[in-house]
C-alpha positions in Angstrom: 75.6 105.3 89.8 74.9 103.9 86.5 74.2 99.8 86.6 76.2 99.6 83.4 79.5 97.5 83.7 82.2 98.9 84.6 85.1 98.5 81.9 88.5 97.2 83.3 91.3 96.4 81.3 94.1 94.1 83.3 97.4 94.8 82.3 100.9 92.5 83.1 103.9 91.3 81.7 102.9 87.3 81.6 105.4 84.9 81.5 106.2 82.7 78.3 107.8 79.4 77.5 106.4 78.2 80.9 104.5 75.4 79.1 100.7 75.5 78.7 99.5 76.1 82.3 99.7 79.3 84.5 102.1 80.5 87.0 100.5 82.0 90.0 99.9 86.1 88.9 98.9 84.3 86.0 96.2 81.8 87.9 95.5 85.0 90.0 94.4 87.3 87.1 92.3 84.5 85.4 90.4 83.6 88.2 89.7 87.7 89.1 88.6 88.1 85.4 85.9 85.0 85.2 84.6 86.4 88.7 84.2 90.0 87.5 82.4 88.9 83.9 80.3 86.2 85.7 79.1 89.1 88.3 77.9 91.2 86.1 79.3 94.2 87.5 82.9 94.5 85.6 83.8 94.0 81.8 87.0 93.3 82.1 89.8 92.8 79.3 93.1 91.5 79.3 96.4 93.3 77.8 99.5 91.5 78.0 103.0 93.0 76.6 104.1 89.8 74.9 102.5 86.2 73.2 101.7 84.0 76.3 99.6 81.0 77.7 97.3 83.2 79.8 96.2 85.3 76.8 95.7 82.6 74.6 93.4 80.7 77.2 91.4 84.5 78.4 90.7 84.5 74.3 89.6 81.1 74.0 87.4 81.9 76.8 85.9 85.1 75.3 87.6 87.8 76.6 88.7 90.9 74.5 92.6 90.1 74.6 95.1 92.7 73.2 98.9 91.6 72.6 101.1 94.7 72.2 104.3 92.6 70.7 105.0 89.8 68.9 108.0 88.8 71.3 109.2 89.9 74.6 111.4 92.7 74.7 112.6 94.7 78.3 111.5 97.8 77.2 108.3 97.9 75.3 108.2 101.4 73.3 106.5 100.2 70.4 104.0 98.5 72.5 103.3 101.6 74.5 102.5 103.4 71.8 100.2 100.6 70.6 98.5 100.7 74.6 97.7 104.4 74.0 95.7 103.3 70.7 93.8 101.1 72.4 92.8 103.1 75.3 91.6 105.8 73.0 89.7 103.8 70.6 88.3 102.2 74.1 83.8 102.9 73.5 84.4 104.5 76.8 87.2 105.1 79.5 88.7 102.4 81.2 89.8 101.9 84.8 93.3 100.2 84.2 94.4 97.4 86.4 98.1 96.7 86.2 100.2 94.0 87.9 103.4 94.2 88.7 106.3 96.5 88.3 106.9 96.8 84.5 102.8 96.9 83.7 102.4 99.3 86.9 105.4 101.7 85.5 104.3 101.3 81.8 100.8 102.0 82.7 101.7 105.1 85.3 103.9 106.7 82.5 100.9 106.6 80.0 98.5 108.2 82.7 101.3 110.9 83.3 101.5 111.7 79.5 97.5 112.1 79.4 96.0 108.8 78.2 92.7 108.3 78.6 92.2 106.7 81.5 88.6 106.2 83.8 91.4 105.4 87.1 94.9 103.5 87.2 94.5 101.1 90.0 98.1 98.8 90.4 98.8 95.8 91.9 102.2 94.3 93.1 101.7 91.0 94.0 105.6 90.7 95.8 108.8 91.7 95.5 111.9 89.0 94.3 114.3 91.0 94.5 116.8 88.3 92.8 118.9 90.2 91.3 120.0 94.0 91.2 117.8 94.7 88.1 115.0 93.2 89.7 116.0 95.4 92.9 116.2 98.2 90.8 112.4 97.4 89.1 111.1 97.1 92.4 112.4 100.4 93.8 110.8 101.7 91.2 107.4 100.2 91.4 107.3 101.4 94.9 108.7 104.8 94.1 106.3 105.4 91.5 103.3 104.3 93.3 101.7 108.0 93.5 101.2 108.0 90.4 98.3 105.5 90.2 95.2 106.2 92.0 95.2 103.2 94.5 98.0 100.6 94.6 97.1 97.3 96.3 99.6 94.1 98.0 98.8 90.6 99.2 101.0 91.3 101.9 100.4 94.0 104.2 103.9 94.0 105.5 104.7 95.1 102.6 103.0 98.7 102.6 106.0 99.8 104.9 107.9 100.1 102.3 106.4 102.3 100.1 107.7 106.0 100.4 104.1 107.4 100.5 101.4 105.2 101.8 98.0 107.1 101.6 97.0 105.1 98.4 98.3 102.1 99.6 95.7 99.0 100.3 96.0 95.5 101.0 93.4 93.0 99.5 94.3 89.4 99.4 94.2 86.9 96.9 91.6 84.8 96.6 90.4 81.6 94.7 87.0 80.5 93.0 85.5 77.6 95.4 85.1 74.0 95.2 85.3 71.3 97.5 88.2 68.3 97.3 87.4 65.0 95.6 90.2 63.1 96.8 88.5 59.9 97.5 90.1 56.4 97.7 90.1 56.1 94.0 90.9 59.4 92.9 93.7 59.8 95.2 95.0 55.9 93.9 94.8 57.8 90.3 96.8 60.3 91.4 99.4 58.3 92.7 99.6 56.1 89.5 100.1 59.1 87.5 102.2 60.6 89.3 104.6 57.6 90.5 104.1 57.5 94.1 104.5 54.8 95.5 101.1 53.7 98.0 103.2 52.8 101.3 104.7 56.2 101.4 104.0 59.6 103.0 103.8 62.1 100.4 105.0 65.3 101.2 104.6 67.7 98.0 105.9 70.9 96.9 104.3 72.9 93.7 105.9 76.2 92.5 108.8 77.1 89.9 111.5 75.3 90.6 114.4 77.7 92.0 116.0 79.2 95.4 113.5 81.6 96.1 111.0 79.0 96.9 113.1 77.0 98.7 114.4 73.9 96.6 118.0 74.0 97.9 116.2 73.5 101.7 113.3 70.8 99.9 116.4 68.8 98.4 118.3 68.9 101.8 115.3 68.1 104.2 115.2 64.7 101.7 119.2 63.9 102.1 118.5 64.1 106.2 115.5 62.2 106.1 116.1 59.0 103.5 115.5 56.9 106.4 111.5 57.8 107.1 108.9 56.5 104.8 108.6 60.1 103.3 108.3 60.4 99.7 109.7 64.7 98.4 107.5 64.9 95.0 108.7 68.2 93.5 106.2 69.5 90.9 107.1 73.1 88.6 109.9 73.8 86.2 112.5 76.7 86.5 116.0 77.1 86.7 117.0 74.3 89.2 115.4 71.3 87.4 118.8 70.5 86.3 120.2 70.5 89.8 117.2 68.0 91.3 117.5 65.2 88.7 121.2 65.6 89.7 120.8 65.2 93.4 119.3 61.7 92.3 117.8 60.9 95.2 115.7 58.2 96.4 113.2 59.3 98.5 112.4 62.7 96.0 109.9 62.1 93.4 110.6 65.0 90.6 107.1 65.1 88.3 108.1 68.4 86.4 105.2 70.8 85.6 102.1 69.2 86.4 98.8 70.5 84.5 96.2 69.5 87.1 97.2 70.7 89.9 94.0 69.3 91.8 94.6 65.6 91.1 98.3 66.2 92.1 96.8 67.4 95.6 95.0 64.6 95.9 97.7 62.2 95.7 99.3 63.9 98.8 99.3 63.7 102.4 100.9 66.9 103.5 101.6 70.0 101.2 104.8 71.9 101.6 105.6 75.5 101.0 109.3 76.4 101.6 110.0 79.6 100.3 112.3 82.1 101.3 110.4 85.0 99.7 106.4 85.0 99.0 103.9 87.3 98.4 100.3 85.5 99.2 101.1 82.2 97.4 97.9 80.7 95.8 99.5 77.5 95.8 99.5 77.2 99.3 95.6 78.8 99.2 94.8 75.9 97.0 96.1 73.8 99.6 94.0 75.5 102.7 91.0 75.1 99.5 91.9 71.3 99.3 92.0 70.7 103.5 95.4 69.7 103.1 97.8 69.7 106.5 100.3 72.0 105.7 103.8 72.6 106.2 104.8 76.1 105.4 107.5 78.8 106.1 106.9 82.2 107.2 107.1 84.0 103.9 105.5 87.0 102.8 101.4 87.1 104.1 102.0 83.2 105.1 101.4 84.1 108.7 98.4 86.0 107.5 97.1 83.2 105.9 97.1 80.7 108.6 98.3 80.5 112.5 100.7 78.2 113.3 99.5 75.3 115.1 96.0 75.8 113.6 95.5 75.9 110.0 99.3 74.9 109.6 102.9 74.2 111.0 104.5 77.7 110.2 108.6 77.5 110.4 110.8 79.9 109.9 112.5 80.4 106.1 115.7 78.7 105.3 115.3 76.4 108.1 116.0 72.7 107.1 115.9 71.7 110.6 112.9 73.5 111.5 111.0 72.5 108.4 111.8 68.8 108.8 111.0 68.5 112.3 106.9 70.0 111.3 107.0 67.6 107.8 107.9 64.5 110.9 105.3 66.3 113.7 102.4 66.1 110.7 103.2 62.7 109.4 103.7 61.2 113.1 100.0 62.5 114.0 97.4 61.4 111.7 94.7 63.2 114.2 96.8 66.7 114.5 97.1 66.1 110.6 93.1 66.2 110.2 92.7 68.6 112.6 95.1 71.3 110.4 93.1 70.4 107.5 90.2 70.9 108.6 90.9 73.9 109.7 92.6 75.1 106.8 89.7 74.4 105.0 87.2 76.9 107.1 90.2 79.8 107.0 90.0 79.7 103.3 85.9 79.7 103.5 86.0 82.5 105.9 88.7 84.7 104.0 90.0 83.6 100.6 86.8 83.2 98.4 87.1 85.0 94.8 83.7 87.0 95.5 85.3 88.6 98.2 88.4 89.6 96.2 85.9 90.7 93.6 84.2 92.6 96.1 87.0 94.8 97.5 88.9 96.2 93.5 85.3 96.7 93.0 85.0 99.1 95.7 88.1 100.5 95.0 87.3 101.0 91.0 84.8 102.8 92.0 86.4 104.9 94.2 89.1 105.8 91.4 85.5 106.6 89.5 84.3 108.9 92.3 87.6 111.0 92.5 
């Protein structure tokens, strides 16, 4: 096999007007890309459909960057044309790496009509199936899985549900490494920035802001518990900010999307994930990363993540009762807190590194390169 770099072009349908940071496909692509260039063994480019934050910050990072459209548009037929220009004018064929349903579809229609493609490996990270077009999308994602030569999930509960599951693989998300630096004074900086007050148990939430990840249940574990020394801080931005500043409650501290994510960990004491639907949520990796105790529902690959009553306290989704009796089991046992942490911390050492999500698309690249 030849030991010169394999080229890989990733290929999604970013999100925009999210403010300067990424979301967490976003976060998830970045982080593969740096791991592939810095090993040596991938090239790897970025296409993205529309203008966004993640292609801005892969160019200013050196990365060949293609945008196919100067605005977002549902169905991108101009920019598919444009995608079949640059796969031709490629120095030599690609494997293409798509994410998510559109990019998936988009790039498994191309591949049907005889671009030039070195393999089509695609990627759906989970399934929010919100609304019936997003229902619709999905079905279709799944549908048209086939077509690509391997399609991978971060959830292996969901392979079930693909039609025909022979190209099917599950390869979980992981996260470049480093160890917490939440010390006395970083974690007093933390606080001050992010108005928490020091005599309270901070029990912190970090995704977009709507139902799906659980802010109606966040909002009403905080109206049963404004009695306990618990301080909510909500931090993300989506479609229910409106409806938490209205709740105006006391004992929830809203902070809106925060851009370092790391000092916001280190200002809390337990980290909450309460969504109803999940894929394998880097957020809450980040957390196991950080050794926070954690409070999380049994979403998506949650349960694959971490075992409840050892790296976490695993409820049930939608559970306000549930979830506020862990969030009071946590904060009531300082030593059972450590012990999840700690805990939490090896599972992400043993199973979430970067290198080993590296590892496994490069196997399967090459296997696309093989057939």
């Amino acid at each position: 096999m030849s030991s010169e770099p394999l080229a890989v072009i990733h290929v999604l349908d970013a999100l925009t007007g999210t403010g300067p940071g990424l979301w967490g496909k976003e976060r998830l692509v970045s982080h593969l890309m740096l791991a592939q260039r810095d090993s040596g063994d991938v090239e790897p480019a970025l296409l993205t459909f529309s203008p966004c934050s993640l292609a801005d910050q892969m160019r200013d990072r050196g990365f060949d960057v293609h945008v196919l459209e100067p605005e977002h548009r549902m169905l991108p037929w101009h920019g598919l044309v444009q995608f079949r220009r640059i796969l031709a004018g490629s120095p030599r064929p690609a494997v293409v790496h798509s994410h998510e349903y559109k990019a998936n579809v988009a790039s498994r229609l191309l591949r049907r009509s005889g671009a030039r493609m070195a393999g089509l490996v695609s990627t759906s990270h989970a399934w929010f199936d919100e609304s019936p077009a997003l229902r619709a999308y999905n079905a279709l994602d799944r549908q048209t899985a086939f077509m690509s030569d391997v399609t991978t999930v971060a959830d292996r509960k969901m392979i079930a549900r693909f039609p025909r599951r022979g190209h099917v693989q599950y390869v979980a998300n992981g996260l470049p490494d480093h160890e917490s630096s939440a010390d006395g004074q970083v974690r007093r900086a933390a606080r001050a920035r992010f108005g928490i007050a020091h005599d309270k148990i901070a029990v912190g939430f970090l995704a977009r802001t709507n139902a799906s990840k659980g802010i109606p249940e966040v909002l009403e574990a905080a109206r049963r518990s404004a009695d306990l020394p618990i301080v909510w801080v909500i931090g993300g931005t989506g479609e229910l900010d409106r409806q938490i500043r209205s709740a105006a409650l006391p004992n929830v501290r809203y902070v809106g999307y925060v851009d370092d994510a790391d000092l916001y960990r280190s200002g809390l004491d337990v980290y909450l994930q309460a969504s109803r639907i999940e894929g394998l949520s880097l957020s809450l990796l980040e957390a196991m990363r950080a050794g926070l105790p954690i409070v999380a529902t049994d979403a998506g690959s949650t349960s694959l993540a971490v075992t409840d009553g050892v790296e976490a306290f695993v409820v049930p989704p939608g559970d306000v009762g549930r979830l506020l009796r862990a969030v009071q089991t946590v904060t009531g046992d300082p030593e059972f807190a450590v012990r999840l942490g700690r805990a939490a911390r090896l599972r992400f050492e043993r199973d979430f590194r970067i290198d080993r999500q590296h590892r496994d698309f490069l196997r399967i690249y090459r296997s696309c390169l093989r057939s």
